[in-house]
C-alpha positions as CSV (number, residue, x, y, z in Angstrom):
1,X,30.5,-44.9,-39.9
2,X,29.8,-41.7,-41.9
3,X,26.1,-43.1,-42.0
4,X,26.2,-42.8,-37.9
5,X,27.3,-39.8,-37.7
6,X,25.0,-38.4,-40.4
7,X,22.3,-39.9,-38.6
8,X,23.7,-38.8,-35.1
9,X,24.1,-35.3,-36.0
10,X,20.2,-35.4,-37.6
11,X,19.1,-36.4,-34.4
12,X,21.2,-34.1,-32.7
13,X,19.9,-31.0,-35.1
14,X,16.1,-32.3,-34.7
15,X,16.6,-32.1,-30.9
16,X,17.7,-28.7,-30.9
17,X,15.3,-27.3,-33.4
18,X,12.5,-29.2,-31.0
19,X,13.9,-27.5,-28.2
20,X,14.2,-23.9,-29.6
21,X,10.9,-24.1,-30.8
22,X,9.4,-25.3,-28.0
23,X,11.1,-22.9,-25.8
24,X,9.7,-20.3,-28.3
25,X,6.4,-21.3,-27.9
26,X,6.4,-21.9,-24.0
27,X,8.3,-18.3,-23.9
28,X,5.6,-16.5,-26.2
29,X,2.8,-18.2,-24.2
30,X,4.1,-17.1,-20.7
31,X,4.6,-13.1,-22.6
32,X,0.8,-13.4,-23.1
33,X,0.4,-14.4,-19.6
34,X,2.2,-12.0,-18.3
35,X,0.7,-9.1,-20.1
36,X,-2.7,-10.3,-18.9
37,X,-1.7,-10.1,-15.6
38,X,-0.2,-6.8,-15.6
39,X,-3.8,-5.7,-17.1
40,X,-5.3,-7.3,-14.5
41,X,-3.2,-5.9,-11.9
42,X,-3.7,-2.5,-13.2
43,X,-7.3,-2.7,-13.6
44,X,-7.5,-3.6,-9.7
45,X,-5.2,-1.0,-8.5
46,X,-7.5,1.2,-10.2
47,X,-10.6,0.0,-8.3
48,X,-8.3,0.1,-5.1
49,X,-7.6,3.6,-5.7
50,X,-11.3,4.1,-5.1
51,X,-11.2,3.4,-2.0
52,X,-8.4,5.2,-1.0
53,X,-9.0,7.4,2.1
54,X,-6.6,9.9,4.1
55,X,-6.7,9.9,8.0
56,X,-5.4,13.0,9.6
57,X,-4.3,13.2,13.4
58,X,-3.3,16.1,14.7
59,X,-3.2,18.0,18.3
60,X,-2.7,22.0,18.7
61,X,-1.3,22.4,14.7
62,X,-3.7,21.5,12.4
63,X,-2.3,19.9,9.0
64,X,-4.8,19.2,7.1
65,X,-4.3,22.2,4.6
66,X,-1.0,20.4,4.3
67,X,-2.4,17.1,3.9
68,X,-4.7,18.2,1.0
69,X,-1.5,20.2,-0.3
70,X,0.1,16.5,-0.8
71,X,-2.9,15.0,-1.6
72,X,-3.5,17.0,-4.8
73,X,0.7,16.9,-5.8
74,X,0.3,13.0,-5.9
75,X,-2.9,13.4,-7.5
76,X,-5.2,12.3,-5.1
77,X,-6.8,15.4,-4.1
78,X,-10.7,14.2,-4.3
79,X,-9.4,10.6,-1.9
80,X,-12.1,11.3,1.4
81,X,-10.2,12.7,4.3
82,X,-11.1,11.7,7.9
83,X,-9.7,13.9,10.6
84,X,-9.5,13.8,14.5
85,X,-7.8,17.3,16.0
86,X,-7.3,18.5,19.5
87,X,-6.9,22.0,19.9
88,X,-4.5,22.7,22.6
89,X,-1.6,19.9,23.9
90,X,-2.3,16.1,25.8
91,X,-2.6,16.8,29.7
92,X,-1.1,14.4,32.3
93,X,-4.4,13.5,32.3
94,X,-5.1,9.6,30.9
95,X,-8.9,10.8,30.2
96,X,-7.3,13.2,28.1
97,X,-5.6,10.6,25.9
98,X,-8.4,8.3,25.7
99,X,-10.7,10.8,24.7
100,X,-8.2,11.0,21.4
101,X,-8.0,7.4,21.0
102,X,-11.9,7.0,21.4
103,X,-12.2,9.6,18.9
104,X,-9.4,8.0,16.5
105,X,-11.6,4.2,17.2
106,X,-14.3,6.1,15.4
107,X,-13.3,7.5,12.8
108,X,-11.4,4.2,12.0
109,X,-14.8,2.5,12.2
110,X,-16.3,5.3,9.9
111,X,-13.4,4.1,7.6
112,X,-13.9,0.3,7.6
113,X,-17.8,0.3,6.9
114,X,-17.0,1.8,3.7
115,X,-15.4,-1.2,3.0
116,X,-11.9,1.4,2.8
117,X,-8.6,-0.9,1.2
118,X,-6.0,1.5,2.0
119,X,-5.7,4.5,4.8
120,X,-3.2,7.1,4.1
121,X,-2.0,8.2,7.6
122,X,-0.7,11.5,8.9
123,X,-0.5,12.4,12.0
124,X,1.3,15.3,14.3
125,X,0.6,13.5,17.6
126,X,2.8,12.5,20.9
127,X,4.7,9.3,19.7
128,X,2.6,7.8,22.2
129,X,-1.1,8.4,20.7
130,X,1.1,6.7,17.6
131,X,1.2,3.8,19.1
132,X,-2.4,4.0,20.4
133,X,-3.5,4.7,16.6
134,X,-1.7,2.0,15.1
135,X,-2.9,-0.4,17.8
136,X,-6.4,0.7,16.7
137,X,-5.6,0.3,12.7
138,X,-4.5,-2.7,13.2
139,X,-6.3,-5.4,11.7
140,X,-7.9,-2.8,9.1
141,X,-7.3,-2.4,5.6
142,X,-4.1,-1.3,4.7
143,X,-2.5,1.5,6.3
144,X,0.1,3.7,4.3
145,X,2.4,5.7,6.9
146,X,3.1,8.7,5.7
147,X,5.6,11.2,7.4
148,X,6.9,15.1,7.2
149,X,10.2,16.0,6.0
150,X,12.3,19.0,5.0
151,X,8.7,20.3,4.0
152,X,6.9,17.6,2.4
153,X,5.5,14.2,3.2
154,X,7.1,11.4,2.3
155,X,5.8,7.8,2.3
156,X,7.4,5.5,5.0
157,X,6.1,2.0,5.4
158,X,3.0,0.0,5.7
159,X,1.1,-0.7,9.0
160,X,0.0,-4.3,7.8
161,X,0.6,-7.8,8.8
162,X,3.5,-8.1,6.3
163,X,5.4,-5.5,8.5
164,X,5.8,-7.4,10.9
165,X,7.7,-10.4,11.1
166,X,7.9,-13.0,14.3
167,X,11.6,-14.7,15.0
């Protein structure tokens, strides 16, 4: 019997050693993956961050100053900027507000024959030419919502497909 269990904890021992090494192997292999990945990854977002553009909307105040101000503090100040502003305040006029959106539809067409993968958006519009513009960048590339608070803009969601999920 001591020749069984000699023989029984060999095989035992081999099949652990087999199973660490492999482990090891599979484990070092998938490291390498990974790393190649990441590198990968990072060398895209880099060519994304080429085409990185900033859309402004804006009625009676005009932001852009402040726009560029974030721009450059996250270290995208030379990112093209696209900008539709009305001077004074939205009438209770509809032609007055799709004036705006016809102007917003064109500068969003500017954007996409550049072949544009991400819009940063900030806006000081109605809520209701918000809705407008996002029905118009929808479908786009991706759209980066940006929003002002306490004195600085903050990031606040995506406008893509992903945001949006059906019950």
């Amino acid at each position: 019997m001591g020749d069984f269990m000699n023989g029984l904890l060999q095989n035992i021992l081999t099949t652990v050693i087999v199973a660490a090494v492999t482990w090891w192997i599979t484990w070092r292999t998938q490291q390498r993956r990974i790393r190649k990945l990441q590198a990968m990854v990072q060398v895209f977002e880099q060519q994304r961050g080429e085409y990185e553009v900033a859309l402004i909307l804006s009625a009676r105040e005009d932001i852009k100053q402040a726009v560029c101000n974030h721009l450059a503090s996250e270290g995208r100040q030379s990112i093209p900027l696209f900008q539709v502003h009305a001077e004074g305040m939205f009438s209770d006029n509809e032609d007055d507000w799709m004036n705006y959106a016809s102007q917003i539809r064109k500068k969003v067409r500017e954007i996409r024959e550049q072949a544009v993968t991400r819009v940063y958006l900030y806006t000081n519009v109605p809520v209701v030419m918000g809705v407008f513009a996002g029905a118009i960048l929808d479908n786009g590339p991706e759209v980066v919502v940006m929003h002002y608070f306490s004195g600085a803009y903050k990031r606040v969601g995506k406008l893509a497909q992903e945001t949006i999920t059906y019950a």
